[in-house]
Structure formats: C-alpha cells, structure tokens
C-alpha positions as CSV (number, residue, x, y, z in Angstrom):
1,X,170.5,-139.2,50.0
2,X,167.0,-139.7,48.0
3,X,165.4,-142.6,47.8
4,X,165.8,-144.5,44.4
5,X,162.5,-144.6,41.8
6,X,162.1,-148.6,41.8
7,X,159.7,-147.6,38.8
8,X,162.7,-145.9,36.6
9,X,165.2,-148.6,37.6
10,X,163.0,-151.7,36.8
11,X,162.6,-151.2,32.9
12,X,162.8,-153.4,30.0
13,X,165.1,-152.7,26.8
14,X,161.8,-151.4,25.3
15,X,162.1,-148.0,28.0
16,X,159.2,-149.3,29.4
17,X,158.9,-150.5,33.2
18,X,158.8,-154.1,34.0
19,X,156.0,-153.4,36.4
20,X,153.8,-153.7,33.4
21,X,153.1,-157.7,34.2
22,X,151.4,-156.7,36.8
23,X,148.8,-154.8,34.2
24,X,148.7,-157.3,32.1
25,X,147.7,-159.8,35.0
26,X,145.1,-157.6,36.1
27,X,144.2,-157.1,32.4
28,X,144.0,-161.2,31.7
29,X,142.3,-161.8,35.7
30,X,139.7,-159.5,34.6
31,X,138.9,-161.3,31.4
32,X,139.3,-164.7,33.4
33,X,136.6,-163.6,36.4
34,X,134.4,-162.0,33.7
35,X,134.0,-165.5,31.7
36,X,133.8,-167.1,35.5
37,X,131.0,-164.7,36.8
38,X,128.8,-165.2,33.6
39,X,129.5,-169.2,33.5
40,X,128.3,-168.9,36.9
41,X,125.3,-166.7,36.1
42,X,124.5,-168.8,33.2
43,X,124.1,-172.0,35.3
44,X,122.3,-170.3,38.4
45,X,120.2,-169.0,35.3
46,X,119.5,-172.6,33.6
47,X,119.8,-174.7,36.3
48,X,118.6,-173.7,39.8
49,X,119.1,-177.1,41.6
50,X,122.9,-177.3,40.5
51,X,124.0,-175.2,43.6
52,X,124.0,-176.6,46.8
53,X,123.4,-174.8,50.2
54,X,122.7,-175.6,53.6
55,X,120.1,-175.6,55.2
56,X,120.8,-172.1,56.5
57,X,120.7,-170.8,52.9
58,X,122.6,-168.4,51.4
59,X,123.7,-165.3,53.0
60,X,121.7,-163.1,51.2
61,X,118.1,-164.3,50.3
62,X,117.6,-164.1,46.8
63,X,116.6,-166.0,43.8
64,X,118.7,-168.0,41.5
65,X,117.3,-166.0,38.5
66,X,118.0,-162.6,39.8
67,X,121.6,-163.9,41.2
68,X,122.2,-165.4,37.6
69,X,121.6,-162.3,36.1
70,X,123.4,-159.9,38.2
71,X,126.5,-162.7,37.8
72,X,126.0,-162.8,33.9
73,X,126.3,-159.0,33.7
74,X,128.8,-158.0,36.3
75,X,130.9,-161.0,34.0
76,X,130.2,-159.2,30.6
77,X,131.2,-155.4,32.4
78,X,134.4,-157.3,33.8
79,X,135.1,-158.8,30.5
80,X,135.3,-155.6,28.5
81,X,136.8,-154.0,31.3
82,X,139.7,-156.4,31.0
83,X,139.8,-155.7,27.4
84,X,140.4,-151.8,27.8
85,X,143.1,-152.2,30.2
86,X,145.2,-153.9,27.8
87,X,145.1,-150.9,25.9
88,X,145.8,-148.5,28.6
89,X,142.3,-146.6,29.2
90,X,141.8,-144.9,32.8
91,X,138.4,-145.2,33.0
92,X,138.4,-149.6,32.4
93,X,140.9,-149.1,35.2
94,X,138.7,-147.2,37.3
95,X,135.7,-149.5,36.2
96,X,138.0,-152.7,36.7
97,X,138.8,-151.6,40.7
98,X,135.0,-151.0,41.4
99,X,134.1,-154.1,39.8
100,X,136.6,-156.1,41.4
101,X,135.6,-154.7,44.2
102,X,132.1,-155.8,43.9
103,X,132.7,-158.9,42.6
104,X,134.3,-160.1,46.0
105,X,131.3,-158.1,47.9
106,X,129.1,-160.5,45.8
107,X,130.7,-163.3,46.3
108,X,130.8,-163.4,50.0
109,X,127.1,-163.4,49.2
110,X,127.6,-166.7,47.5
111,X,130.1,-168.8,50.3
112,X,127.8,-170.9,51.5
113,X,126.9,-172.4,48.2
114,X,130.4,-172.8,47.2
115,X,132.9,-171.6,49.8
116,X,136.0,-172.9,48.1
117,X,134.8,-170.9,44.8
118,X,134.1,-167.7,46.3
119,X,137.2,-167.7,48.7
120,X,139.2,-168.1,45.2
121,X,137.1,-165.6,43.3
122,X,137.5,-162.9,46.2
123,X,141.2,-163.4,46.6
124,X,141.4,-163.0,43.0
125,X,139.8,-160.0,43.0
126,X,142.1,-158.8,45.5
127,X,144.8,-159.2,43.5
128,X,143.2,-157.6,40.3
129,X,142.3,-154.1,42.9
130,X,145.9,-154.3,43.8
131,X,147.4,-154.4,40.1
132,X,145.4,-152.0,38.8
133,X,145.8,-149.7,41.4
134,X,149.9,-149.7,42.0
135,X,151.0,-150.1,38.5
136,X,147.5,-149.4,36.4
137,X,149.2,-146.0,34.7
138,X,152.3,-148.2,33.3
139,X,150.2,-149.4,30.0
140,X,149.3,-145.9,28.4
141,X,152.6,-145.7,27.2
C-alpha cells in the first residue's frame, strides 16, 4: 500500500495546496525581519550609545557604523526578497534561505547587546529557512 501525497490531499477549492500559508508566512517574515534588520541598522547607524553591552563586549569586535550598515543592507536584500516570494520566483527563495540563514549567523554576533532580540530574530529566521524550504515551490502556481 503507498503512502498518501499529504501535498495533493491538503488543497483548497482553488486546486491549490493549503501548504501555501506556510509561503506566505515566510513571504510576510521576510518582509517583517527586513524592516527589523534596517530599523536596527539605522539606530546602530545614528545612535551608537543606544545599545548596551557588557563589559565583555560584543561577540564580534566591530564598530556600530560598519554593524549598522551591514544590518541596513542585509534588511533592504530581505525586504525584496520577501517581496518576490509572494510572487513565486526561485531565485528570492534561494536568496530568502541564505539570507535567513545569515541573518541568524549575524545575530548571534549581536546577543550580548540584546539577547532577548537576537534569540527572537534567529528563531524567526529558523522558521522563514524552514517555510521556504518544505513548501517554497507551492506559490508558482
């Protein structure tokens, strides 16, 4: 006896499969973390005393300026990343997993200023990998 395809048996009235949420809550995380990553870049950009670290630093020595930009533009590349997978394109897939990806990388980078932040940035990001990854292809249609 086979096994039954959950993907053919979970479908809307439209013929399309239900699993397609799960897109388009990778689709709107992406959007959200790109907006979150350059609000954060913005600030570390404007206002270097805002964070607050210990007095072991962060865990990557660098400077506010050079961490606010690379936040500012990993959130625009994010952003329009999110954009194109509501539309179905492979390749803002492809770009939203590596980003995603990246993003949490970067953000263990940035725990101890805000550990609460970055624990729900990088769980976030886990999810986004996840949706994008297991039910990415059910948009093109």
């Amino acid at each position: 006896m086979s096994q039954p395809n959950l993907a053919n048996e979970y479908q809307t009235q439209s013929g399309t499969s239900g699993w397609t949420g799960w897109v388009v809550f990778a689709g709107i995380m992406m959007v959200m973390l790109g907006v979150f990553h350059a609000i954060q870049g913005l600030v570390a950009l404007f206002q270097d005393d805002y964070f607050l670290v210990g007095k072991s630093g962060l865990t990557l020595h660098i400077d506010y300026t050079a961490w606010g930009w690379i936040q500012l533009i990993s959130g625009v590349i994010v952003f329009a990343a999110g954009l194109a997978v509501f539309v179905g394109q492979v390749w803002a897939r492809s770009v939203g997993v590596l980003v995603a990806m990246l993003s949490a990388i970067v953000n263990v980078g940035f725990l101890a200023a805000y550990p609460i932040w970055s624990t729900i940035m990088i769980g976030l990001d886990v999810l986004v990998i996840w949706a994008l990854i297991v039910h990415g292809g059910e948009l093109r249609e």
